[in-house]
N, C-alpha and C positions, 0 to 999 in steps of 0.2 A: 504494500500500500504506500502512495505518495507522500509526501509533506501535505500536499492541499488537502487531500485527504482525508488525512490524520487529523489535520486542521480543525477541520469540519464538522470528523464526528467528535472528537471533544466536546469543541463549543455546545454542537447539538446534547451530547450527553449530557454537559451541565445545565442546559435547559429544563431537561426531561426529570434530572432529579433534581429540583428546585421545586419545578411545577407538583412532583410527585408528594416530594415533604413538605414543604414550605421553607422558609428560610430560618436559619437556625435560632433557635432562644437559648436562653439563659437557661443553666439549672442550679434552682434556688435551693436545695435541697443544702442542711449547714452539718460539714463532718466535726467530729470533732478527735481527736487522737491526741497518745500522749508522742514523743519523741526526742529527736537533739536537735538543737540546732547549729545548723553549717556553716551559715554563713549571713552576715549583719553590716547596714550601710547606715550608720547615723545619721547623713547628711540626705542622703535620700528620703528617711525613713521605711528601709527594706529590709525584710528578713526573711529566710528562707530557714526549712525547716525538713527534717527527714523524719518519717512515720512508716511505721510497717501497715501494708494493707494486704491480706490477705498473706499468700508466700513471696511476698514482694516487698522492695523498699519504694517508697512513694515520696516524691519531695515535691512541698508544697511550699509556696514561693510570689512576695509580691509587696509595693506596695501597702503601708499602711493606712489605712482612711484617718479622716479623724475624727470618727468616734468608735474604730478601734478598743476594747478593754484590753488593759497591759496589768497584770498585777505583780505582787513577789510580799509572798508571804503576809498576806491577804489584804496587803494595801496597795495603794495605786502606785501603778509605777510608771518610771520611763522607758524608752527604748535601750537607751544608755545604763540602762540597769542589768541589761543582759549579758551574754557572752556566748563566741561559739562553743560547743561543748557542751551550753547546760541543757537539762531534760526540763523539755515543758508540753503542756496541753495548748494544744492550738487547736483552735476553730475559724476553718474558712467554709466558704459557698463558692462552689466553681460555676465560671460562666464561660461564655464559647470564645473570650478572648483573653482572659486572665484568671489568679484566685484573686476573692476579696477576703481578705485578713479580716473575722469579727473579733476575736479576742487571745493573749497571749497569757499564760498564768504559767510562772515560773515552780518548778517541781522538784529541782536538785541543781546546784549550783556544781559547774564543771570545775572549781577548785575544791570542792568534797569527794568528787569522784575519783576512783583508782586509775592511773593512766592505761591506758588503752597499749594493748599488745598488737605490735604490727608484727604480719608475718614476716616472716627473714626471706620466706621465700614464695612472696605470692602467685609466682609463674606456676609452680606446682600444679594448681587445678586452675585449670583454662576455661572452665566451662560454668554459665552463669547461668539463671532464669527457669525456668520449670514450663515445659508445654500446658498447656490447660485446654478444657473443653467448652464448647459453645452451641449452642442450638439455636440456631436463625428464630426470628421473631420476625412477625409480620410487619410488611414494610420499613423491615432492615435492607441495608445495603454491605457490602461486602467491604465497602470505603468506610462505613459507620463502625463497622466491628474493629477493622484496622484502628482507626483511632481509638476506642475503647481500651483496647488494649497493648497501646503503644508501639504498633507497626506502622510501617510505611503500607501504600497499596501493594506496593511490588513482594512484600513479603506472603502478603494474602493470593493476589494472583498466582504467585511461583508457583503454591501448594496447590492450588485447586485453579491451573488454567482452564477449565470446559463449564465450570460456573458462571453464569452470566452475575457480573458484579453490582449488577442495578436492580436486578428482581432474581437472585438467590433465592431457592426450594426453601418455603417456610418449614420450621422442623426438622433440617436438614440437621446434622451434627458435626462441627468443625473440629479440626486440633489446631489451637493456637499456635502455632510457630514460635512464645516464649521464651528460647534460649539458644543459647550463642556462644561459639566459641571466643575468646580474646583473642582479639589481632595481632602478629608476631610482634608489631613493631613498639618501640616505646611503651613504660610503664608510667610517667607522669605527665598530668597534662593532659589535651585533648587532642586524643588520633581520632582520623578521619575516613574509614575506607569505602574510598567511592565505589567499589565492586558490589559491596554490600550495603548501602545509600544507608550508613549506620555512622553515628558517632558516637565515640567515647570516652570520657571523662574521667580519669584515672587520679584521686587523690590520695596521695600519697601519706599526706600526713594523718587521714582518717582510717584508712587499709580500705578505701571500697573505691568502687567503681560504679559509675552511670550510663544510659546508655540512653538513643534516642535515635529514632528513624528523621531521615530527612529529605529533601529533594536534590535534585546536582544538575550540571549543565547538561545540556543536550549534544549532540557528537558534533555538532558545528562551533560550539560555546563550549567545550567542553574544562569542567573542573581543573584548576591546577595539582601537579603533585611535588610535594616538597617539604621545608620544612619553617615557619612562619611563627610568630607570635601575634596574640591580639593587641590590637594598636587602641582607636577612639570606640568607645562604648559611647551608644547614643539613643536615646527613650524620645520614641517618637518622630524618627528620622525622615528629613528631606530625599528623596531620592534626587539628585542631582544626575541626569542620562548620560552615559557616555554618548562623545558625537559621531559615532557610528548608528546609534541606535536614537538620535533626535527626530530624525526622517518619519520613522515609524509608528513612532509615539506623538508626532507633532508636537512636541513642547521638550525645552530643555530640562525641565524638572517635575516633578508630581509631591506636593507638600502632604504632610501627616493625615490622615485619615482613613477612610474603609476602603479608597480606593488605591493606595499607596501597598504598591509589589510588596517591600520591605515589613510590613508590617509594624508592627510596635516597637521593637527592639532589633539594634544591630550594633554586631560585634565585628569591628573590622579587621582584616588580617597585615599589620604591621606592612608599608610600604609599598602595598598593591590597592587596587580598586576592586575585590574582592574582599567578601564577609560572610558573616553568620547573621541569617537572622531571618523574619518571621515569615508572616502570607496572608493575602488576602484571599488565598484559594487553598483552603486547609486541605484537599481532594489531592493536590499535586505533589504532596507527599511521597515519595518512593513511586518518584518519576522522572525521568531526565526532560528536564522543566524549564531550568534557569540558565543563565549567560555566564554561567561557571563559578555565581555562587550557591554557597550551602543555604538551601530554604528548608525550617521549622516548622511546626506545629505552634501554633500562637501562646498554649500552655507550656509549650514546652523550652520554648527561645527565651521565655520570662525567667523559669528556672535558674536554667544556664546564666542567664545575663547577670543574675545576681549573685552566681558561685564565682563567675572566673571573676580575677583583675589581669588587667591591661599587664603585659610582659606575660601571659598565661602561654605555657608555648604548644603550637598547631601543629601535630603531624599529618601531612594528609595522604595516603598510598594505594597501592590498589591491591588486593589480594584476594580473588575468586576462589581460592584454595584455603583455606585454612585448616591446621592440623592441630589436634590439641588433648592434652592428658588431663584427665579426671577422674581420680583415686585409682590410679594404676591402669585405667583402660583409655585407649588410642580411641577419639572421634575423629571426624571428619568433618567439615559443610564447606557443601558447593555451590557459588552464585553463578549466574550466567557472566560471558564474560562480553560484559554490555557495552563496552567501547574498543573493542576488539584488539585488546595488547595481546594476548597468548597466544593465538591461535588454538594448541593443541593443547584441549587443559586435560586430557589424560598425561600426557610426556610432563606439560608441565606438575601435575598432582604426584605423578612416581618420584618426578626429578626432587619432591620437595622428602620423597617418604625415604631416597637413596641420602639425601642430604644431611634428613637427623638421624641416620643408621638407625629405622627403625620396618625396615622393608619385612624384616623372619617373623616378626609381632603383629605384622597385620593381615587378616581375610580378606585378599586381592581381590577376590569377588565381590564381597560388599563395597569393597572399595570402588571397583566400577560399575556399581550400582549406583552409590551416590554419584560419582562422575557424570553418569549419564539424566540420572534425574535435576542435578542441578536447582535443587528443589528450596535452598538455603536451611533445610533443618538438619542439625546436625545427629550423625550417625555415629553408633560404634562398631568401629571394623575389629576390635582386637581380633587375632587367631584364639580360637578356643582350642585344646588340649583335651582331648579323653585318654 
């Protein structure tokens, strides 16, 4: 199929589920959880918070209003009264473009707490997240569940391409896609592998890691790879057009709002015209979308925007392969190889298995099995032994 095409039925698609749903609202519904928090901007008034929800970490993140509850030890407090580290109850309401922070009450002050054990050796287990199951609901979309559960489209499509992604079998039952090898490269900081339209957030001084689907450039725009730091963080950002692309857009720039590419937040990448950061079209998610920057989920780019600071450093690589141990057994996960560097990702997937001398430990067969499915859930190939 063409460009114009492609074009086309897009557009048409977004039509068809606009008119289908209606256009997104707010969900008022208020969590409340206990947790730590990560990360705290005075001058902003920002906090960001990490909560277990379910078998997951969940960070919840934003903006304070002002009327906000802050307490500490059951009188009112301030922002400044807090600290990364300490365990609190937070209650926010998520909406389709942010959280709103209702209240913050301090639970255990992080200079009471025992220091925290970082592994010596956290490469050990590669392997994060838990598959989960799902049963379509009527007039669900395939793009609605992706979000739900913190995928890109593309990771939904991979698993179930012959599912129509707009009118999905109500009652059908899904396996969430869930979990993920860690990328060879870098342990701190945020890597980037456009193979797998995934980012990851690597802090070091916490011992965990974050993760988030994204958008990336298209094969004519296509994503940079290399090695960057984030440069100007900006809430609310002007897109200012490159003048390549003024033509197209008729205007040299598009200012803050619902019709603004960048969305709410953008994280730039030190020295280039390239960044991180949100969308107006939460759908294009785990899509090659953009003019070679990283595009978010509008909940999700808020997060991030308030964990890193500027010098935070970017790797960004490609790796369709990934190979990874978890508690002594060899997985696998294979992405399409969507911008076509390897050509042969069998020679390449052996050449990686002849690399870490780990070729007599693994079920060749499984192993071109995932090859061939290219499905991005990860596999285990160990050799079993009778």
């Amino acid at each position: 199929m063409n460009r114009g095409k492609i074009l086309i039925f897009s557009v048409f698609s977004a039509i068809i589920f606009t008119l289908f749903l209606g256009w997104p609202r707010e969900i008022e519904a208020l969590w409340v959880k206990q947790g730590e928090i990560t990360g705290i901007e005075i001058g902003s008034q920002t906090v960001v918070v990490e909560v277990p929800l379910g078998s997951q970490l969940y960070t919840v993140g934003g903006e304070l209003s002002p009327d906000t509850t802050l307490k500490k030890g059951g009188m009112k407090a301030n922002l400044d009264d807090f600290r990364v580290g300490d365990v609190v109850r937070v209650g926010w309401k998520k909406t389709e473009r942010r959280h709103k922070i209702e209240f913050l009450e301090l639970i255990a002050s992080a200079a009471d707490l025992p220091a925290k054990r970082i592994d010596s050796n956290p490469r050990a287990n590669k392997l994060i997240g838990t598959p989960q199951q799902h049963i379509i609901m009527k007039k669900e979309t395939l793009l609605d569940i992706a979000r739900q559960y913190g995928l890109g489209f593309n990771e939904i499509q991979d698993l179930y391409p012959h599912v129509d992604p707009w009118i999905p079998p109500e009652g059908m039952e899904l396996i969430i896609p869930s979990q993920w090898i860690l990328p060879e490269e870098g342990m701190d900081g945020i890597v980037i592998n456009v193979a797998e339209f995934r980012l990851y957030y690597f802090m070091r001084e916490h011992g965990t890691v974050k993760t988030y689907p994204i958008g990336i450039g298209d094969t004519e725009w296509p994503t940079p790879f290399g090695m960057f730091k984030v440069g100007d963080k900006r809430v609310r950002p002007t897109w200012y057009i490159p003048p390549s692309l003024q033509k197209k857009y008729g205007v040299k720039s598009i200012p803050p709002g619902p019709e603004n590419p960048l969305g709410d937040y953008w994280l730039g990448l030190g020295g280039t015209m390239y960044g991180i950061h949100g969308t107006d079209i939460p759908w294009s998610v785990g899509r090659l979308v953009t003019h070679g920057c990283i595009r978010m989920y509008p909940e999700d780019i808020q997060q991030l925007f308030y964990m890193v600071k500027p010098g935070t450093p970017v790797k960004i690589i490609y790796e369709p392969v990934k190979i990874g141990l978890f508690f002594g057994n060899i997985y696998v996960e294979v992405q399409r190889d969507i911008y076509e560097k390897i050509g042969d990702l069998a020679e390449y997937g052996h050449g990686l298995l002849r690399e870490k001398g780990i070729v007599e430990r693994v079920d060749l067969e499984r192993f071109q099995q995932a090859l061939e499915r290219q499905d991005g859930m990860p596999m285990d190939i160990t050799r079993r032994t009778h």
